[in-house]
N, C-alpha and C positions, 0 to 999 in steps of 0.2 A: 722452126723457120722464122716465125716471128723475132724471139730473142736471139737468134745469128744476124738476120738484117735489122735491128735497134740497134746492137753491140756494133755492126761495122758505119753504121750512119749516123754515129753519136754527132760529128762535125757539124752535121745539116742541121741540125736544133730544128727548131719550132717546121719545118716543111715537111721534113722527114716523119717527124708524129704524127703528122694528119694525113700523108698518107698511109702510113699504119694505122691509126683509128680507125679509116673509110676500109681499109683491109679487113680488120676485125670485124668491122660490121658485115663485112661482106661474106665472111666463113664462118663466121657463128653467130647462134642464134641463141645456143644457150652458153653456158660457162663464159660468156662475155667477160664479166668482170675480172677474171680469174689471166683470161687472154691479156686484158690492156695492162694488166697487174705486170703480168711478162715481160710486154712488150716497155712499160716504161720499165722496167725494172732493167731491160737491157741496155740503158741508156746509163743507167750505175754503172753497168760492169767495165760497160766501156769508158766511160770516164775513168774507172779506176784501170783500166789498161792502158788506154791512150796518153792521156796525160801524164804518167810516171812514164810512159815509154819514151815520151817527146820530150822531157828532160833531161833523160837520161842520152838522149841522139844530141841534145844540144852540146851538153855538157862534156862531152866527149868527142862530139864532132864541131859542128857549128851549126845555126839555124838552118843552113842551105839543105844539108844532110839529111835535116829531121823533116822537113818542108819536102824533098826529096821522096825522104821513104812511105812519109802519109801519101803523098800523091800516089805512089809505087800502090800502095795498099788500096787503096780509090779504083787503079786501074785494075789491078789483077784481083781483088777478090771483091768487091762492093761491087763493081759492073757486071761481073760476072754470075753475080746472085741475083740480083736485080732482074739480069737478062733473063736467065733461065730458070730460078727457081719459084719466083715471085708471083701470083697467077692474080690476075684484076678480081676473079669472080670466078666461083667453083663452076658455074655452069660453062665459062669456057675451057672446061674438061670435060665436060657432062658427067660432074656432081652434084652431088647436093649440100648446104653448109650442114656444118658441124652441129649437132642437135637438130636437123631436119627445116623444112619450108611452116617458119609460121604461120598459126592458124590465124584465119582475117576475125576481126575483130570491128563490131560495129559501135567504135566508140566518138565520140565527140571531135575528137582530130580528124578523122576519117573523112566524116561527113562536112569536115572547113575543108580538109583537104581535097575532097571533089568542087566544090566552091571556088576557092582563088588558092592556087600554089605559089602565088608571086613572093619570091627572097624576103622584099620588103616588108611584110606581114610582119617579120618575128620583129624587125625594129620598134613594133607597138607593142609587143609582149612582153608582159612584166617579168615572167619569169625567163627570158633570156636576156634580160639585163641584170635580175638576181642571183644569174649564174656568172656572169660575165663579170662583173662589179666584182667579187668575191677572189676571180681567179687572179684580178688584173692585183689583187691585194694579198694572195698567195705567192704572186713572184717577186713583189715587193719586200714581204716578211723573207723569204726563203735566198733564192737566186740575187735577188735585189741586195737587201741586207746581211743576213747572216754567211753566205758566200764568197762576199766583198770583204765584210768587215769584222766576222769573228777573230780571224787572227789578228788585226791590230787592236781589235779589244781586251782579247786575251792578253796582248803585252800590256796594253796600257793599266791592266788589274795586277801587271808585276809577275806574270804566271811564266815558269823556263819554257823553252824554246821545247825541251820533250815534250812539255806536258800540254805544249798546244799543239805539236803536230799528232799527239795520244787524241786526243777531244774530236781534233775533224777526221781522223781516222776509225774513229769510234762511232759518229755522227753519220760518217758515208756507209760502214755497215749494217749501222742501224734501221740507215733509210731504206738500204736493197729489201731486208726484212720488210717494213711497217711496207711499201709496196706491195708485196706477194700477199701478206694478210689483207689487204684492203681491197684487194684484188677479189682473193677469195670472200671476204666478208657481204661484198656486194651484190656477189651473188644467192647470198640468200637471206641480206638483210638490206634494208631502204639506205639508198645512195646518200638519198637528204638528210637522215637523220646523223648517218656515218661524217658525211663533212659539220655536222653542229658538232658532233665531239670532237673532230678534227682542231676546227679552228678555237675551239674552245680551249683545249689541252695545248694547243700552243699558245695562244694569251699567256696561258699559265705558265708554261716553261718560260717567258721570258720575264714574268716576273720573277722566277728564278734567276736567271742572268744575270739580273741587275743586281741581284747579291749573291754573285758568285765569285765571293772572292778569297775561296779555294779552291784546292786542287777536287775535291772530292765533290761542291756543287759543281763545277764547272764537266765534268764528266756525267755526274746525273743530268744535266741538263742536256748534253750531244746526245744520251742514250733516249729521252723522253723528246727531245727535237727532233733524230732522226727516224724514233718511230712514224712522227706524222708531218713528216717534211716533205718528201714527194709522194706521200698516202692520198694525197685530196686530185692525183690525177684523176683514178679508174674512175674513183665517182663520180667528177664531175663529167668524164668525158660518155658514162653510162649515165648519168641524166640528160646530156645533148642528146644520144641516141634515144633515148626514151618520147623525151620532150618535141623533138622535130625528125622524126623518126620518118615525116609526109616529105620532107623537105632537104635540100642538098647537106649531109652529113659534112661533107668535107669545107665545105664553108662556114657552118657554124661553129667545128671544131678550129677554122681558120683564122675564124676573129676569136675564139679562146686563145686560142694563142700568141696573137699579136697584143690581147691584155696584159696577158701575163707577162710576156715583153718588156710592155710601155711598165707595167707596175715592177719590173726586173732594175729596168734603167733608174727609175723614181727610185726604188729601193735604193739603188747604189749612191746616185745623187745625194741625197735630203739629208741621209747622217751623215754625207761625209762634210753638206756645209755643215751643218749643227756638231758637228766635232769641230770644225774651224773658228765656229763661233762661239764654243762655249767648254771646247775640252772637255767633251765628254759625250758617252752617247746617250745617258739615260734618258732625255728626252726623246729622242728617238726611240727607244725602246716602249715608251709609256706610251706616243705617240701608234706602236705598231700593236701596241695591246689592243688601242681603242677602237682598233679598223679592225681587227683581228674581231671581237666582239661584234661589230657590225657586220661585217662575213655572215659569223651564224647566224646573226638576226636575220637577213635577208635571207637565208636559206630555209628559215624557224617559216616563213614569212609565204613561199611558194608551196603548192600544192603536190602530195606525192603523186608522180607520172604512174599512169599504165603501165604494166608488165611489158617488157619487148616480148 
């Protein structure tokens, strides 16, 4: 159910996720990680659906056409799952989530959370701004940058037009993979320590990049990129549940995603002046290493959460 409504609501970016986050939370209690793994993993497939489809409608019709049939697709099969298959909360079926009704736990969050539930609390908490800081600089490095602007780096290294459409095809498979493991991995190993190798292993690959000027790094790099390119969702978005697990789920995952956004937009921005200004992007790249670096630190930096 999950990866059918990710795959049809790819369009909706960053809304669409968070109400699938607050879903998963809502029907599982265990194999979480393995669910959100899913669910962004559906947001690949349909990228890689959507997108060659809506080409292929242009190219052959005209924008009206393709604008045409996504809406067609909108109405007849997204609203219609939406409508009927979609459920807010197992108990409005009288069930119970997946893995059962966690056991109460009398831990520290608990007891703030009988105290003051107020939103504004987590604005003082370090570690929701150690998570949030982190992401807004995963969509930076990722969606931002390499999204934008591998293909005209690719050309600008001299590399044929195959062998850079090979690399981000190579890249997008890779990523559906490195998703479904980090999915799985989170569930039975710490979120925090999985995004320090995360962001760490991409540092690395882009100092690969920067001397990738062959055919052969330039593919090791899409394969070791796409493994941990959209890997650092599940985690982060199972240390939100973890972390404010007293507190409105769907607003913390809200402002995660409006980071990663604002760091989407930056990403695209920043190398393409620093390409205007200096014909090249190695700077940028150096520049994404050191944030990249920073990420983990800040992650090195907060405390591992409570079991959900």
């Amino acid at each position: 159910m999950f990866l059918l409504y990710s795959i049809v609501s790819v369009g909706d970016g960053g809304a669409s996720n968070v109400v699938g986050t607050v879903l998963v939370v809502h029907w599982f209690t265990k194999k979480r990680g393995l669910a959100l793994g899913i669910l962004e993993a559906g947001f690949g497939f349909g990228q890689m659906l959507l997108v060659p489809g809506s080409l292929l409608l242009i190219q052959y019709f005209d924008w009206r056409i393709a604008n045409l049939a996504l809406g067609l697709l909108l109405i007849v099969i997204v609203f219609p799952i939406v409508l009927l298959a979609l459920i807010n909360h197992p108990k409005d079926k009288g069930l119970l989530p997946i893995g059962g009704i966690p056991e109460q736990t009398d831990d520290k969050d608990a007891t703030e959370n009988n105290k003051n539930t107020s939103m504004w609390i987590v604005f003082r908490m370090r570690k929701f701004w150690f998570l949030l800081l982190p992401f807004a600089i995963c969509g930076f490095t990722t969606t931002g940058l390499i999204d934008t602007h591998l293909i005209p780096y690719s050309s600008h290294h001299g590399h044929a037009t195959i062998v850079t459409s090979t690399a981000v095809s190579v890249l997008a498979a890779f990523n559906i993979i490195g998703i479904l493991l980090s999915g799985v991995i989170v569930d039975k190993w710490s979120s925090r320590k999985l995004l320090i190798f995360l962001y760490i292993t991409r540092a690395l690959s882009f100092g690969m990049l920067i001397y990738a000027q062959n055919t052969e790094l330039l593919i090791t790099f899409s394969v070791i990129f796409g493994l941990v390119d959209f890997a650092t969702v599940a985690p982060t978005q199972m240390l939100a549940t973890q972390y404010f697990k007293y507190y409105s789920i769907g607003f913390i995952v809200g402002c995660l995603s409006l980071a990663h956004q604002i760091g989407s937009a930056l990403g695209a921005f920043i190398p393409g002046v620093v390409y205007t200004l200096y014909g090249s992007y190695t700077i940028a790249l150096y520049i994404s290493i050191v944030i990249l670096v920073l990420a983990a630190i800040m992650h090195f930096l907060i405390p591992e959460p409570a079991k959900v």
